[in-house]
ROSE-4610 file (N, C-alpha, C; in Angstrom, 1 decimal, always signed):
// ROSE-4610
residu = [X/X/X/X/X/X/X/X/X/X/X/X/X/X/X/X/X/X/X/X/X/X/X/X/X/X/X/X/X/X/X/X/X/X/X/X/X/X/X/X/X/X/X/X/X/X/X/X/X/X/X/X/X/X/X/X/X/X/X/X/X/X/X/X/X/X/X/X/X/X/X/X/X/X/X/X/X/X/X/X/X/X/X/X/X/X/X/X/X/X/X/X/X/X/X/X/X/X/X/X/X/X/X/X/X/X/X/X/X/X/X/X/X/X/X/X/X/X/X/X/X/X/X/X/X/X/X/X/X/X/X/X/X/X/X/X/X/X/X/X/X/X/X/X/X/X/X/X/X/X/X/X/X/X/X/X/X/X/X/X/X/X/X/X/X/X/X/X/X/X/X/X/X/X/X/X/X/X/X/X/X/X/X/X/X/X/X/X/X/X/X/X/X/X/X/X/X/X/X/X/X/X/X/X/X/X/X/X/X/X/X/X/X/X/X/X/X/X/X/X/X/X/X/X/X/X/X/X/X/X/X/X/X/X/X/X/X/X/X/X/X/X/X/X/X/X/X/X/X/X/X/X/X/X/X/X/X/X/X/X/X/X/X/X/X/X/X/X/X/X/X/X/X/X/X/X/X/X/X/X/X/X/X/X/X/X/X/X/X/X/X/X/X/X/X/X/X/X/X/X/X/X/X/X/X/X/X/X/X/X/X/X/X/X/X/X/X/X/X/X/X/X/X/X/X/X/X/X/X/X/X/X/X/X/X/X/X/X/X/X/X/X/X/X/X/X/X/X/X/X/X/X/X/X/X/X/X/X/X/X/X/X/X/X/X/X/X/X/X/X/X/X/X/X/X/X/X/X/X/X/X/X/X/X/X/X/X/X/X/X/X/X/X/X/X/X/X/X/X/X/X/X/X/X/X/X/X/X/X/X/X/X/X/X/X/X/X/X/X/X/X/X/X/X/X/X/X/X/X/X/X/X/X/X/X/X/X/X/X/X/X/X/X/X/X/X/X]
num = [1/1/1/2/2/2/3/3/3/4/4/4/5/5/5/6/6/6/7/7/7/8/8/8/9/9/9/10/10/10/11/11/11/12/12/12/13/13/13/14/14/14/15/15/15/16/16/16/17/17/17/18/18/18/19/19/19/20/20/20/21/21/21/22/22/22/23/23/23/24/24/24/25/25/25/26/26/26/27/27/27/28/28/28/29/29/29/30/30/30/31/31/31/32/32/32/33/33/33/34/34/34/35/35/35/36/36/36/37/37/37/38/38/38/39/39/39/40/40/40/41/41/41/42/42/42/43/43/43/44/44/44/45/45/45/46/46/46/47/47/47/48/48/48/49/49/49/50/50/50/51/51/51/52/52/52/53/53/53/54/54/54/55/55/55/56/56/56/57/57/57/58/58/58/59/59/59/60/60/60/61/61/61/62/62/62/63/63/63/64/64/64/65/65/65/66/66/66/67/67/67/68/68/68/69/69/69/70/70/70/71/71/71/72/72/72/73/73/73/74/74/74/75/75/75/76/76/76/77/77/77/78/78/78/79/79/79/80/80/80/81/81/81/82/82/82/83/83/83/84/84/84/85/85/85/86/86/86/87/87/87/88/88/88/89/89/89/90/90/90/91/91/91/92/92/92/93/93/93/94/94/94/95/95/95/96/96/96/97/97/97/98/98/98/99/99/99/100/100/100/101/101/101/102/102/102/103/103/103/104/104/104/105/105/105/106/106/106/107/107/107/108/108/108/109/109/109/110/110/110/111/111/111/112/112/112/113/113/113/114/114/114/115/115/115/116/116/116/117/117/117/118/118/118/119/119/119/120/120/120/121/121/121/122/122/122/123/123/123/124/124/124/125/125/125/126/126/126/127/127/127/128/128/128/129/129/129/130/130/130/131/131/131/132/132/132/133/133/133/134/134/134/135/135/135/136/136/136/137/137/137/138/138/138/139/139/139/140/140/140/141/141/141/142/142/142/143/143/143/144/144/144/145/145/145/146/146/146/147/147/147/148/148/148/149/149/149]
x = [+28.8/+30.1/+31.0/+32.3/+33.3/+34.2/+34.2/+35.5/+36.2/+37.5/+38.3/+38.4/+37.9/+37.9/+38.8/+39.5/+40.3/+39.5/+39.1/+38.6/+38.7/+40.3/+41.2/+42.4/+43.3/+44.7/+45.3/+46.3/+47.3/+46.2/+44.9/+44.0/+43.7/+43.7/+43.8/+42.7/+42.8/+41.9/+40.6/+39.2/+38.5/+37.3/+37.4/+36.5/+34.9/+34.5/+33.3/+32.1/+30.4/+29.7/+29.2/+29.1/+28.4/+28.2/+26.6/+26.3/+27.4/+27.2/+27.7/+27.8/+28.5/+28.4/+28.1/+27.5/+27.1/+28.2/+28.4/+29.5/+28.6/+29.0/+28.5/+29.0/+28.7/+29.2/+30.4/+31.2/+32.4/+33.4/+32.8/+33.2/+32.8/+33.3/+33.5/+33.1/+32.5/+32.2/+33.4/+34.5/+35.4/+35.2/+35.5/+34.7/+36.2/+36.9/+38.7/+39.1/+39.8/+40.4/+42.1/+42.3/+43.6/+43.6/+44.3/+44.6/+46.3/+46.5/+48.4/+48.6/+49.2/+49.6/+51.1/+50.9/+52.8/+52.5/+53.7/+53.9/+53.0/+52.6/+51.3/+50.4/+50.0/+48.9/+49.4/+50.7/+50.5/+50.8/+51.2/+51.5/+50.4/+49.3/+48.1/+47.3/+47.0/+46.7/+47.3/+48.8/+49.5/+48.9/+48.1/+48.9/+49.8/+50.3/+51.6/+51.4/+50.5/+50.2/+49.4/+48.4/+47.5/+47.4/+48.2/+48.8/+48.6/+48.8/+49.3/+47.3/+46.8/+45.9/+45.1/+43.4/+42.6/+41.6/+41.6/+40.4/+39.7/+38.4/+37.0/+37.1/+37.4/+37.2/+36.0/+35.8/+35.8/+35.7/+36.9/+36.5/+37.3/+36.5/+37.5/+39.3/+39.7/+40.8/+41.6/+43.0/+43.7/+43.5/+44.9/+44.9/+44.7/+45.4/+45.9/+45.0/+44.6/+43.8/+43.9/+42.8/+43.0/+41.9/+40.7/+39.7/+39.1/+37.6/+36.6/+35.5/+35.6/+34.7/+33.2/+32.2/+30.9/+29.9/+30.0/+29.3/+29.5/+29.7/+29.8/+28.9/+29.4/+28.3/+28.1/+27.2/+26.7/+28.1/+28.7/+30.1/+30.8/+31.1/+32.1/+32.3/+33.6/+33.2/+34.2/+35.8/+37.1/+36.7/+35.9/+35.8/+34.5/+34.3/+33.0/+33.1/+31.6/+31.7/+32.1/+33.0/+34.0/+35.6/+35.9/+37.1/+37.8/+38.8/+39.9/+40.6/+40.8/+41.8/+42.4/+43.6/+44.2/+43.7/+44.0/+43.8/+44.6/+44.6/+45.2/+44.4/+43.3/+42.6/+43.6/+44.6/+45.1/+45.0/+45.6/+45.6/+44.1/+43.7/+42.6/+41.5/+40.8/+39.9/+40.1/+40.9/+41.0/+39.9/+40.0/+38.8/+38.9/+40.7/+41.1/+40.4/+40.1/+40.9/+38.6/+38.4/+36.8/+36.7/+35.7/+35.1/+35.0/+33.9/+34.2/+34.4/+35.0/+35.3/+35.1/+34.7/+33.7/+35.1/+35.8/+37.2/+36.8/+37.2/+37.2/+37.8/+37.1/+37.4/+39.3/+39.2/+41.0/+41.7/+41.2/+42.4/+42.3/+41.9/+41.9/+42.5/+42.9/+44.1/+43.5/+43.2/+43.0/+44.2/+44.1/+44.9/+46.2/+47.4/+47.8/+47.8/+47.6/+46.8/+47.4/+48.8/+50.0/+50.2/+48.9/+49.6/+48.2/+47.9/+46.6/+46.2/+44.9/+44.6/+44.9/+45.1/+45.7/+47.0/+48.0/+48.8/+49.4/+48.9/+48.8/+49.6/+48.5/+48.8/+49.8/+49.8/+50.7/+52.2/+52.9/+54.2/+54.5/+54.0/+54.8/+55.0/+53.9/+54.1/+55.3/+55.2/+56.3/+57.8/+57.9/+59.4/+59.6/+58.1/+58.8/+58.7/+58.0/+58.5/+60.1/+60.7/+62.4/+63.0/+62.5/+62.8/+62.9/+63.7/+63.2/+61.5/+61.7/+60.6/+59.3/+59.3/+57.9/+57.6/+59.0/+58.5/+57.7/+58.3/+57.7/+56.3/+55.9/+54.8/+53.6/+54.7/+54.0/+53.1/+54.6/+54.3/+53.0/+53.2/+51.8/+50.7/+50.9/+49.3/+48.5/+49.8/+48.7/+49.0/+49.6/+49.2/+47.7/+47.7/+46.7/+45.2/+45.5/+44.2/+43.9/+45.1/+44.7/+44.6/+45.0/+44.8/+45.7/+44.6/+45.4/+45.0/+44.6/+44.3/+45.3]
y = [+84.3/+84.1/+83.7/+83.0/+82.6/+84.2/+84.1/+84.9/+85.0/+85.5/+85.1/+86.6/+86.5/+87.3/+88.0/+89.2/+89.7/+90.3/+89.6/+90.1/+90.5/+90.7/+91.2/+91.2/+91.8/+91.4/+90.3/+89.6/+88.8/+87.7/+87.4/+86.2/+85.8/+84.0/+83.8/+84.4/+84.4/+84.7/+83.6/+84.4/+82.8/+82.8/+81.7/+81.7/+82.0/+82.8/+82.7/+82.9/+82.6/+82.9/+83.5/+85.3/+86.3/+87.0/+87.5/+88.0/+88.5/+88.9/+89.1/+90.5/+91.7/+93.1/+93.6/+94.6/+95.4/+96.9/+97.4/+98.3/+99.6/+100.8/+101.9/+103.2/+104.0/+105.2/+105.4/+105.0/+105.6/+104.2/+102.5/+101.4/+100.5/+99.3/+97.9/+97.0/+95.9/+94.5/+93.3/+92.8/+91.9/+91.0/+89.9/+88.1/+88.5/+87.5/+87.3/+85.9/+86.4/+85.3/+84.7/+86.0/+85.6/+86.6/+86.8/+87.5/+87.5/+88.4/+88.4/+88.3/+87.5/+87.9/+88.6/+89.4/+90.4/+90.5/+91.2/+91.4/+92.3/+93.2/+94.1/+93.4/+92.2/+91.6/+91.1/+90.3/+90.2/+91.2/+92.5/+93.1/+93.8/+94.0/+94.3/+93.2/+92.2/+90.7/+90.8/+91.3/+91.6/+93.2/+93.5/+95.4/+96.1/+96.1/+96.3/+98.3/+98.0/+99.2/+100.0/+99.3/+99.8/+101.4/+102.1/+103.5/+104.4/+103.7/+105.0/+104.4/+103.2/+102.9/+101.8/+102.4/+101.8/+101.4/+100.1/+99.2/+98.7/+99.0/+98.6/+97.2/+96.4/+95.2/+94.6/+93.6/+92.9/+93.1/+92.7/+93.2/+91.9/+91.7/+90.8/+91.1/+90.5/+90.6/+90.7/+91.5/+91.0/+92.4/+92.9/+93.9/+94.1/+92.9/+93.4/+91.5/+92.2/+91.2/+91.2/+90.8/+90.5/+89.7/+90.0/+89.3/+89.9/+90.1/+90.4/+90.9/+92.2/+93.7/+92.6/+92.4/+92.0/+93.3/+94.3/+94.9/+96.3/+97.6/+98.7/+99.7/+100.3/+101.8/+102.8/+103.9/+105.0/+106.0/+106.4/+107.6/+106.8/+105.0/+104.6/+105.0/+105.6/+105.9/+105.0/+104.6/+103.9/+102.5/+101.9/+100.3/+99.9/+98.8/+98.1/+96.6/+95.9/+95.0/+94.2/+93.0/+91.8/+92.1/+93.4/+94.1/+93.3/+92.8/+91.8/+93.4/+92.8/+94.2/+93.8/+94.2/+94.2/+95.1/+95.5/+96.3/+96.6/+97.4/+96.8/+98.0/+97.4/+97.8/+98.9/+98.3/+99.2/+98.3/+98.6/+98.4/+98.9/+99.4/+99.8/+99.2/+99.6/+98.5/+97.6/+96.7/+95.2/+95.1/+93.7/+93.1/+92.0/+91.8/+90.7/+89.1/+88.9/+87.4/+87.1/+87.1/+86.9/+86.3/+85.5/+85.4/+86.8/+87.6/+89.1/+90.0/+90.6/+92.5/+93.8/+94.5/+96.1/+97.2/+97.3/+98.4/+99.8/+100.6/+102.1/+101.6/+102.6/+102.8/+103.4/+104.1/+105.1/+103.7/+102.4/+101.8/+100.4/+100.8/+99.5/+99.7/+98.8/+99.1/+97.9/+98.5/+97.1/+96.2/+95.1/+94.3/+93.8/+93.6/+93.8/+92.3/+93.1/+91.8/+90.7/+90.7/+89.5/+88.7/+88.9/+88.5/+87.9/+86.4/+86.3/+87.0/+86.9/+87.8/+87.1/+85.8/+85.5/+85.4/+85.8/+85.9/+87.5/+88.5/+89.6/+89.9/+89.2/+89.6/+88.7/+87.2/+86.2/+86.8/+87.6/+88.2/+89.2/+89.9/+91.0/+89.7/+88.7/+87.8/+86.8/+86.9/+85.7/+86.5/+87.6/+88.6/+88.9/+88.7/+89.1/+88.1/+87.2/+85.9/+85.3/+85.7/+85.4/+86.1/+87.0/+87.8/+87.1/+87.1/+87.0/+87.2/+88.6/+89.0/+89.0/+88.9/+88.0/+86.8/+85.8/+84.4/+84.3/+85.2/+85.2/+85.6/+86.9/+87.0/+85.7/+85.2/+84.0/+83.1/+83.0/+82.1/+82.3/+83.2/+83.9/+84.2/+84.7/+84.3/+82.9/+82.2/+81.0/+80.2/+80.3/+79.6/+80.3/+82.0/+82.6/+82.0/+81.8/+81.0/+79.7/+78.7/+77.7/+76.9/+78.0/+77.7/+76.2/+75.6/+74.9/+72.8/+73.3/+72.3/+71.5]
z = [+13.7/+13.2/+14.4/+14.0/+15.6/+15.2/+16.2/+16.9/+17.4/+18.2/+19.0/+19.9/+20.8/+21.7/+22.9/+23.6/+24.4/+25.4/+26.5/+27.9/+28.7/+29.1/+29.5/+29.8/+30.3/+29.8/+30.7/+29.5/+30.2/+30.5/+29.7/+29.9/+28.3/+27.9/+26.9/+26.1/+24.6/+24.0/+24.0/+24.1/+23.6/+22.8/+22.5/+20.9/+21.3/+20.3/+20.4/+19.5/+19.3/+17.9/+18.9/+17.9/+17.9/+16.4/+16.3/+15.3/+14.1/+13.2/+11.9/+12.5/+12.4/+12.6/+11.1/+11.1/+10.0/+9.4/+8.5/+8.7/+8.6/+9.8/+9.8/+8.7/+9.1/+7.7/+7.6/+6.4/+6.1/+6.4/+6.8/+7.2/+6.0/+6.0/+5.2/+6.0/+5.5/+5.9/+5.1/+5.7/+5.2/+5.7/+4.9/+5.0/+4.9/+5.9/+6.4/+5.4/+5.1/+4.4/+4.9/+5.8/+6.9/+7.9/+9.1/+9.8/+9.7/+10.2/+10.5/+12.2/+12.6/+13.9/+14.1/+15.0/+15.0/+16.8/+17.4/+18.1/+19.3/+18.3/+18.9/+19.2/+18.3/+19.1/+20.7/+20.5/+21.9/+23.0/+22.4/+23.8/+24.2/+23.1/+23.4/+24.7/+24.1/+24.9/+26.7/+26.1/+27.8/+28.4/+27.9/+28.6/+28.5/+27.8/+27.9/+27.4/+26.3/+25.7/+26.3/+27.3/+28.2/+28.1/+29.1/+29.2/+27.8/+26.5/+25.6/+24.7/+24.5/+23.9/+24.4/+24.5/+25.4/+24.5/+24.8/+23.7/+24.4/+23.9/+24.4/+24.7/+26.5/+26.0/+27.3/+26.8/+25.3/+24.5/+23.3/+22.0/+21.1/+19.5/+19.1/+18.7/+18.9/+18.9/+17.3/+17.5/+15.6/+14.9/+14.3/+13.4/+12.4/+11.9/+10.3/+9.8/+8.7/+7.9/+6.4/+6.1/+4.1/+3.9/+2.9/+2.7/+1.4/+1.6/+0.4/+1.1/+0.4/+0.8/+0.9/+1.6/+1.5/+1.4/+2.2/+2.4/+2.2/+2.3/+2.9/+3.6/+4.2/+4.8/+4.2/+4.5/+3.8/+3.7/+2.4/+2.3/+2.3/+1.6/+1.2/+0.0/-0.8/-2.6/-3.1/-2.3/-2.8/-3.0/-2.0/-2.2/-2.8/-3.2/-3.1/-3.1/-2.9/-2.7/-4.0/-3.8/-4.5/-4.1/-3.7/-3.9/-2.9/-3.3/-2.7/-2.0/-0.9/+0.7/+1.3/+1.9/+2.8/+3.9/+5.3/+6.2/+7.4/+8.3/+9.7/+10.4/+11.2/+12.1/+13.3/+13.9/+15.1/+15.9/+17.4/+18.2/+19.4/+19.0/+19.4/+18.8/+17.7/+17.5/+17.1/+16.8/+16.6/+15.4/+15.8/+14.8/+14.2/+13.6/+12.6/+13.0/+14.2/+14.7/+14.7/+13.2/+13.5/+12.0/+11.7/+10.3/+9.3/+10.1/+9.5/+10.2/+9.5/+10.2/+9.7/+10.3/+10.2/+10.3/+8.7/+9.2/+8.3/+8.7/+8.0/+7.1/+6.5/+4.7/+4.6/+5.6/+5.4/+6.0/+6.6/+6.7/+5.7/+4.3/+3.8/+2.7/+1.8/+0.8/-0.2/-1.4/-2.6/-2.4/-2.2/-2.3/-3.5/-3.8/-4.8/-5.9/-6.5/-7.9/-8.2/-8.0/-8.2/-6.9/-5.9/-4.5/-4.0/-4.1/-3.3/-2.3/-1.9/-0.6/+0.8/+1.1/+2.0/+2.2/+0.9/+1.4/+1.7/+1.3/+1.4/+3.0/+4.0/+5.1/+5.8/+5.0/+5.9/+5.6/+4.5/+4.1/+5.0/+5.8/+6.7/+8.2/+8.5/+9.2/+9.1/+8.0/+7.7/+8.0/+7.5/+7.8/+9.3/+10.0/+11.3/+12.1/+11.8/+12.9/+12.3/+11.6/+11.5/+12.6/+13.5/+14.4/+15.7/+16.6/+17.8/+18.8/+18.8/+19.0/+18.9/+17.0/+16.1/+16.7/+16.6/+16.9/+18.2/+19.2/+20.8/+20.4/+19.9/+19.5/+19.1/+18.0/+17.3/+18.2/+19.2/+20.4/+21.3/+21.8/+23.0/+22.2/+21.3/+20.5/+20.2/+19.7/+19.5/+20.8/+21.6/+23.3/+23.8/+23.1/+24.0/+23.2/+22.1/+20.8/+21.4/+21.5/+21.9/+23.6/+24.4/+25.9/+26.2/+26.7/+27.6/+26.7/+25.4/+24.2/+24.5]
């Protein structure tokens, strides 16, 4: 699968194919059908958060997502697979910014039924890039996605 990868901080993100991950007990397998980018992605990307939360990196990168359950682990009972979700991983394990993602079951939310699933997660993006702050965000993520293109 591609992914978009965080190697370390204040260095762009960069793409990459690595295996499909499998979801462990009590986790989900989501085929992405969007990511959200916000703020936290980039201050994660910078360090900024360094001090209070430590992510394994390399790791893929991206919080908050929205797709379709493929798979689950052993002690999922709320989801199954077809189930349209929303999620937001954290700042610590990441995960969004990939074809698929491996999220706990406690951080996934049926998606709501009047709201496609990509746009699920593009709506909290869309309110905060009217922000100062969001837009900056906006900014340094996709400079850090697309380098020096």
């Amino acid at each position: 699968m591609r992914a978009f990868i965080l190697e370390g901080y204040s260095r762009p993100f960069r793409e990459v194919e690595m295996p499909r991950p499998s979801p462990g007990p009590g986790q989900v397998l989501v085929r992405m059908a969007a990511a959200g980018i916000n703020h936290a992605d980039e201050r994660s990307r910078r360090g900024e958060s360094k001090l209070l939360f430590h992510p394994n990196l390399p790791s893929v990168a991206g919080g908050e997502l929205s797709g379709e359950v493929v798979a689950v682990g052993e002690g999922v009972s709320r989801l199954a697979v077809g189930d349209a979700v929303i999620a937001y991983t954290g700042v610590v394990e990441m995960g969004a910014f990939a074809e698929f993602a491996v999220v706990k079951e406690s951080a996934v939310s049926l998606a709501p039924v009047s709201v496609p699933p990509g746009l699920a997660v593009d709506a909290p993006r869309d309110v905060q890039r009217r922000g100062e702050e969001g837009q900056d965000a906006v900014d340094g993520v996709l400079a850090a996605l697309l380098g020096d293109r």
